[in-house]
C-alpha positions in Angstrom: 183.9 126.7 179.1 185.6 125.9 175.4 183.6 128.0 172.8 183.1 126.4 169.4 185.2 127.8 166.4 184.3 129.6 163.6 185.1 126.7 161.2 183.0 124.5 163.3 180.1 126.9 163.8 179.7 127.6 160.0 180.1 123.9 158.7 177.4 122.8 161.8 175.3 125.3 160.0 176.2 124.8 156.8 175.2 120.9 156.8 172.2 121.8 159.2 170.9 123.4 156.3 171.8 121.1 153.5 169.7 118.3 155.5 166.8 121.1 155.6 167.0 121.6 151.9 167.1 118.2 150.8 164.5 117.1 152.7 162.2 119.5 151.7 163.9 118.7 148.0 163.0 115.2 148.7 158.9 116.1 149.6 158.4 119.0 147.1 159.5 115.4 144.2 157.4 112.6 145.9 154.2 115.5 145.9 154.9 116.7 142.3 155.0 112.7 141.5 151.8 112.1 143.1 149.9 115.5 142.0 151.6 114.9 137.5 148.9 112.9 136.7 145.8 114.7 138.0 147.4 117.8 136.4 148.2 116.2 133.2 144.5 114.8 133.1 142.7 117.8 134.0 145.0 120.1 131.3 143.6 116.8 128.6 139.8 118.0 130.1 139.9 120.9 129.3 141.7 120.7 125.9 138.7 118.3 125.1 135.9 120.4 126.0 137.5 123.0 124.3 137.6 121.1 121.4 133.9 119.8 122.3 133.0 123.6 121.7 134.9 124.9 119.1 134.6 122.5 116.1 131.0 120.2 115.8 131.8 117.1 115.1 135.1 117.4 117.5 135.0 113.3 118.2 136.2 112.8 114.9 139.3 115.3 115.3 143.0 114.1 115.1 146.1 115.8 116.7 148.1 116.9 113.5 151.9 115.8 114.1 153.4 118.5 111.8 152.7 122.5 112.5 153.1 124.6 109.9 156.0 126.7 109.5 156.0 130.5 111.2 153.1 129.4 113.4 155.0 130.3 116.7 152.0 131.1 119.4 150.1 127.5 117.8 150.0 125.0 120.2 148.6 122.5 118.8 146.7 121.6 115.9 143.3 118.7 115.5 142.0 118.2 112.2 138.5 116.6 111.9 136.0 116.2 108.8 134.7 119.3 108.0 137.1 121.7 110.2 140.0 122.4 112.4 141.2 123.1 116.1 143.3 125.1 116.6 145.2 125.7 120.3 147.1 128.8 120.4 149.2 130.6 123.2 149.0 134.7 122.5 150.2 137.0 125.7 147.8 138.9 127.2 148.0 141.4 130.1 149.1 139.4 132.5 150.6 136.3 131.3 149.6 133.8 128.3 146.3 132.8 127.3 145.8 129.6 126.2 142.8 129.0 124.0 140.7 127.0 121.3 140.0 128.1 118.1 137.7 126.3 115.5 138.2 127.1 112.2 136.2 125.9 109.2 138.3 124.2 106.3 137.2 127.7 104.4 138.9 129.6 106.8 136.2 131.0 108.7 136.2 131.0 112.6 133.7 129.0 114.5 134.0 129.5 117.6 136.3 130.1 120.3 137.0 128.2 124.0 139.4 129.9 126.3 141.4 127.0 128.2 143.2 129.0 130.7 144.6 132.3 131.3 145.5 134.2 134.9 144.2 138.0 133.1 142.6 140.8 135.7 139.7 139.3 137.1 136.4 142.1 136.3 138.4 143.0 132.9 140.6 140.4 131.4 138.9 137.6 132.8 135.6 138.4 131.0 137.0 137.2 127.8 136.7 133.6 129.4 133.8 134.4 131.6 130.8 132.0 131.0 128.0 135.0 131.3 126.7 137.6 129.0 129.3 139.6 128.4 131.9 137.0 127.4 129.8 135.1 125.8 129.4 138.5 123.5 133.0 139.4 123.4 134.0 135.5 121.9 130.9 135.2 119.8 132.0 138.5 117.3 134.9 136.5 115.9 132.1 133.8 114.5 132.2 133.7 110.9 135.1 136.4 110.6 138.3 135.4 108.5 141.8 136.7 109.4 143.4 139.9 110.0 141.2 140.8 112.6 141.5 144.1 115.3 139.8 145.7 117.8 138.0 148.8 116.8 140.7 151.0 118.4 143.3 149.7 116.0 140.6 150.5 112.8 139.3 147.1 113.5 135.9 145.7 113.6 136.1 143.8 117.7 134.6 145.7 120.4 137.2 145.1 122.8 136.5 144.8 126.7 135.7 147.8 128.5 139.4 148.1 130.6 140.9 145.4 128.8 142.2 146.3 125.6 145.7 144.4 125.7 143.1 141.0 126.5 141.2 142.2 123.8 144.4 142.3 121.7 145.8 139.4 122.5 142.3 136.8 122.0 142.6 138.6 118.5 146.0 137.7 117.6 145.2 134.3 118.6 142.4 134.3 116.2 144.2 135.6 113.7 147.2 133.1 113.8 144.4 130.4 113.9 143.0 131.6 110.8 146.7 132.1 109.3 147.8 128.6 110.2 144.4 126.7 109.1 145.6 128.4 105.2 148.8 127.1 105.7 147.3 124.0 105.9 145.5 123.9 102.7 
């Protein structure tokens, strides 16, 4: 019986798994083709409810081509007739939030939507959470300007009971709202 050689053995296995790999390769594409656009018009869902419930008359607003400069967690900005949208991307415990911020041409916040975020669910994720408490939590930023903290850091935000670094973070986002709606003018 004539055993195989090494050479042989390895390059069997070697191209055994290539095939594997691009096959796989070759699903893991045709799926992500298929899936793009269902993502890409869910993500434009949300970013229009948020926008729905951040600024009133929101079916007016316009994407603004141009950020301002030193904006770096601003996503994006809409523009309508009497305010402003503002999509910003602070860090928060876990990972980044993404959220909606309306902000009055007078530089006052409106309101605030919370797109996504992937924050501890019971203490993070109550800053998002459609029920009392996070309803409370978003609704102290109405009518506030900028530099804004949580109470711990001699500001005037209740933050969430065991989320602080959430709390933070929805605050910053605020706050570089409110600092890039005066850049505008």
């Amino acid at each position: 019986m004539k055993t195989e050689s090494t050479f042989k053995y390895v390059l069997r296995l070697s191209l055994t798994l290539l095939l594997i790999t691009a096959v796989v390769a070759g699903l893991l594409a045709g799926v992500n083709a298929i899936t793009k656009p269902r993502i890409e018009a869910a993500k434009a869902e949300k970013t229009t409810k948020a926008l729905s419930a951040v600024i009133p008359d929101a079916d007016t607003a316009k994407q603004l081509e141009q950020l301002p400069e030193g904006t770096q967690i601003v996503a994006a900005v809409y523009e309508s007739d009497t305010a402003y949208a503002v999509q910003v991307t602070p860090g928060g415990f876990d990972n980044v939030i993404t959220m909606m911020v309306g902000v009055s041409k007078e530089g006052k916040v409106l309101g605030i939507s919370i797109i996504s975020h992937t924050e501890t669910a019971g203490l993070g994720a109550v800053a998002a959470a459609q029920n009392a408490k996070g309803e409370a939590f978003r609704s102290q930023f109405a009518g506030q300007g900028g530099d804004l903290a949580v109470t711990k850091d001699g500001g005037t935000i209740d933050a969430l009971t065991g989320a602080t670094i959430t709390s933070r973070a929805v605050t910053a986002g605020v706050n570089a709202a409110v600092a890039c709606v005066e850049k505008l003018g």
